[in-house]
C-alpha positions as CSV (number, residue, x, y, z in Angstrom):
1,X,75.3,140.1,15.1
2,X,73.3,138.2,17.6
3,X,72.6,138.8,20.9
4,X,74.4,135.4,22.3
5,X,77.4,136.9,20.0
6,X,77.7,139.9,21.5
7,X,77.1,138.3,24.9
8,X,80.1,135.6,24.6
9,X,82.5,138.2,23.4
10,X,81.9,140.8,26.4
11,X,82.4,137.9,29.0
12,X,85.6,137.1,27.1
13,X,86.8,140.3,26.8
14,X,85.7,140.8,30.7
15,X,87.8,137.4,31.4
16,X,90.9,139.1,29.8
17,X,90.8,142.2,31.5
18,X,90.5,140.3,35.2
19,X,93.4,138.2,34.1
20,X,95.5,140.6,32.9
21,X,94.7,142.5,36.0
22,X,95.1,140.5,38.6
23,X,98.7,139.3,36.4
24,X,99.3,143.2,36.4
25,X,99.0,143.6,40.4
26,X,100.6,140.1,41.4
27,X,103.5,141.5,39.2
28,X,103.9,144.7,41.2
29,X,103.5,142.7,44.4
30,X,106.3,140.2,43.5
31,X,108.4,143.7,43.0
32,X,107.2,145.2,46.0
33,X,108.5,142.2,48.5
34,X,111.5,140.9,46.4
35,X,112.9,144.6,46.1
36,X,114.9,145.6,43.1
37,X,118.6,146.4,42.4
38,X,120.4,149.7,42.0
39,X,124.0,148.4,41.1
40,X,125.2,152.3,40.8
41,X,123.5,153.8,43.4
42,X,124.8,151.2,45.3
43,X,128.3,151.8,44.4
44,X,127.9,155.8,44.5
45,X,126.4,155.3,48.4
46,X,129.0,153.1,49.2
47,X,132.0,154.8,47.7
48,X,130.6,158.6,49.1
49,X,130.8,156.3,52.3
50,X,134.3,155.6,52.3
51,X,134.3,152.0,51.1
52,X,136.6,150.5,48.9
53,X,136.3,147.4,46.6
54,X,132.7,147.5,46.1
55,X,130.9,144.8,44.5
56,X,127.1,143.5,43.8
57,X,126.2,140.4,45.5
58,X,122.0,140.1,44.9
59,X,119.2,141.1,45.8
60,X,118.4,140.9,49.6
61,X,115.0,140.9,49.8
62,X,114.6,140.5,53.6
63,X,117.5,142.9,54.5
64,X,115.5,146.2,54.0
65,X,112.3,147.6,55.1
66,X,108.9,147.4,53.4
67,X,109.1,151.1,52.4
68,X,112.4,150.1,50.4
69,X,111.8,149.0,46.5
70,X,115.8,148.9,45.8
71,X,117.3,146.6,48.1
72,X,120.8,145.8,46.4
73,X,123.1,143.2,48.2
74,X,127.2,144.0,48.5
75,X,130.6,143.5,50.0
76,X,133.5,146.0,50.6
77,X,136.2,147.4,52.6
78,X,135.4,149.5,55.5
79,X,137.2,152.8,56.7
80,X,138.6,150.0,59.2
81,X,139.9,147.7,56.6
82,X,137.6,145.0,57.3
83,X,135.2,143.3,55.1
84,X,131.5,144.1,55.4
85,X,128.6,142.7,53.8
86,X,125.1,144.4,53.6
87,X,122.1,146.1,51.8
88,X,121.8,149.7,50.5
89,X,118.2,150.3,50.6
90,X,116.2,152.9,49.0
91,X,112.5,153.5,47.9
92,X,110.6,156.4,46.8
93,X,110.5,159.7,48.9
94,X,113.4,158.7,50.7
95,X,117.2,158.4,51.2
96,X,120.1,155.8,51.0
97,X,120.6,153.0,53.7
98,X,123.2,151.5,54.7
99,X,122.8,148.4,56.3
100,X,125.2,145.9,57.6
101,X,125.0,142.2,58.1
């Protein structure tokens, strides 16, 4: 194999490891400020809470903290009998939040 050869395919495979590596971390980013959902968890906190009538509404990205990688979007009934909306957030190394709109 020539030189040149072996020179073309090393800057390829370079090429593909920077672009799968900076895919890889932009990836991980997106996850890291759009926040996942937990629709279980979310139910579980809610329902160990006293709410009734749970359900999922979406992600809510901006409705947690930057700590938080689940931040799953709901509505229910209150221990009042009123309807709430909100985010249970949760991330690694830490508890359940409850947070109301």
């Amino acid at each position: 194999m020539s030189h040149t050869n072996k020179s073309s395919k090393s800057k390829n495979r370079l090429l593909t490891e920077i672009f799968f590596g900076v895919a890889g971390f932009t990836s991980l980013l997106g996850i890291g400020l759009i926040g996942l959902s937990d629709e279980a968890d979310m139910k579980r906190v809610l329902e160990d809470d006293g709410y009734t009538e749970v359900q999922y509404t979406e992600i809510r990205s901006m409705a947690c903290g930057q700590d938080d990688l689940y931040r799953t979007g709901f509505s229910a009934i209150n221990t009042n009998d009123k309807k709430v909306t909100g985010a249970v957030c949760s991330g690694p190394f830490k508890g359940n939040t409850i947070r109301l709109d």
